[in-house]
C-alpha positions in Angstrom: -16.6 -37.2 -24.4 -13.2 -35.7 -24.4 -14.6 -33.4 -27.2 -17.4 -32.6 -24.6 -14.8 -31.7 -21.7 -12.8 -29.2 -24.3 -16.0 -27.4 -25.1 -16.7 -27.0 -21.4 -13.3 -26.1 -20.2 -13.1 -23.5 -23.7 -16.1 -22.3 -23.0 -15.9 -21.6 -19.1 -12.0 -20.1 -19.7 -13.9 -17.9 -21.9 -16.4 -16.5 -20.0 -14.3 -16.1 -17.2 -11.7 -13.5 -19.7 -14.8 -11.8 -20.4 -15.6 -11.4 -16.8 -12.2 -10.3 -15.8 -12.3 -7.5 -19.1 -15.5 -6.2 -18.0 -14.6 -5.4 -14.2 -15.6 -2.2 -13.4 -13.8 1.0 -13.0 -12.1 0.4 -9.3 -13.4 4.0 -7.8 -12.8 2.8 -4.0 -9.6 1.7 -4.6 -8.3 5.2 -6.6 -9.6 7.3 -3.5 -8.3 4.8 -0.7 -5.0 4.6 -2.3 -4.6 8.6 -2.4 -5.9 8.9 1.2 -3.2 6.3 2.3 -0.3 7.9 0.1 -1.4 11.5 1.9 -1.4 9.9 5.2 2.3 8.3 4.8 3.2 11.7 3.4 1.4 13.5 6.7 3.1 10.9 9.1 6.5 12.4 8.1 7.2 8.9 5.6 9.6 11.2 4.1 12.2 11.5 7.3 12.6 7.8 7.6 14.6 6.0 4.9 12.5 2.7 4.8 9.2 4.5 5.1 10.6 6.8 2.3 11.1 3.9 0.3 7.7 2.0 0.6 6.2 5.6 0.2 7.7 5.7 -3.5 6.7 2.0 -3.9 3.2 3.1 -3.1 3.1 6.0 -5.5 4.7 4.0 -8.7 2.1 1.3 -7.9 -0.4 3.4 -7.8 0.8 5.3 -11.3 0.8 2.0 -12.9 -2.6 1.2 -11.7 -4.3 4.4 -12.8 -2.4 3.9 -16.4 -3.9 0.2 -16.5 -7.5 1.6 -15.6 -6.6 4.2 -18.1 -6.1 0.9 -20.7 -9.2 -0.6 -19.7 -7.4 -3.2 -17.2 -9.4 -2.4 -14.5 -8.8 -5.8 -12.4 -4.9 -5.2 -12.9 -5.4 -1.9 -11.9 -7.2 -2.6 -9.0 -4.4 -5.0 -8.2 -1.8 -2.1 -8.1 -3.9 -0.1 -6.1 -4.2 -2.4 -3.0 -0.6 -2.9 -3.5 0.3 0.8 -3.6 -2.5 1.5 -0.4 -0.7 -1.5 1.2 3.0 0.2 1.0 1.7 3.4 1.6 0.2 2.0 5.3 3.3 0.0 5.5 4.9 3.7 5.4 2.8 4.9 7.6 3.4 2.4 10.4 7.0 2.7 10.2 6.8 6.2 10.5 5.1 5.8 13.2 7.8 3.1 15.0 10.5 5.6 14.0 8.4 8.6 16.0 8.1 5.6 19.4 11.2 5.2 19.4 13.0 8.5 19.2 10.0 9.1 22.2 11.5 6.5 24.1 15.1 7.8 23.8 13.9 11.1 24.8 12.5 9.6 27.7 15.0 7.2 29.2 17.6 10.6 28.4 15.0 12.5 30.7 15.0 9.6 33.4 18.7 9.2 33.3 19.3 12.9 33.9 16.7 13.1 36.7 18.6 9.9 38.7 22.1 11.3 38.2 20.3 14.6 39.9 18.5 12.8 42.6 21.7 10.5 43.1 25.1 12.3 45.6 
């Protein structure tokens, strides 16, 4: 029986390796990841220091993805790709808090000069 149980488990833990080396090239992935990367780059992720940051995260992860598809370890590479698209929108939305809130200042600087020229 325990025999039996050994077999199973061997043979399932096999089968499940061979699934995992047989994933298919993750084409989706490579395109969403450079889309994401150019958008960070587009939303100015390069003027904000933690945007900046996540936007080099997101291109390293994405090297090491397209270096593990390039070794046939599609499913790791897939892995670093949703991680580096993941950064690289992370990038994006801070970006994009950095941009509201330097609006904002602007704003409550245009609001304070109009009530000191309304005020006597």
């Amino acid at each position: 029986m325990i025999r039996l149980r050994s077999f199973a488990f061997a043979a399932f833990a096999s089968v499940c390796a061979v699934a995992c080396a047989h994933a298919p090239k993750p084409e989706a992935q490579i395109v969403s990841s450079e889309g994401a990367i150019r958008g960070a780059s587009e939303a100015g992720a390069s003027d904000v220091p933690a945007a900046t940051l996540h936007l080099r995260l997101a291109e390293e992860q994405r090297q090491a993805g397209l270096s593990a598809i390039a070794n046939g370890e599609n499913e790791r590479g897939r892995m670093l790709l949703l991680r580096s698209e993941a950064d690289a929108e992370l990038a994006i939305a801070l970006s994009r808090q950095a941009a509201a809130e330097r609006d904002a200042t602007r704003a409550n600087e245009r609001v304070e000069d109009l009530n000191r020229q309304v005020a006597p």
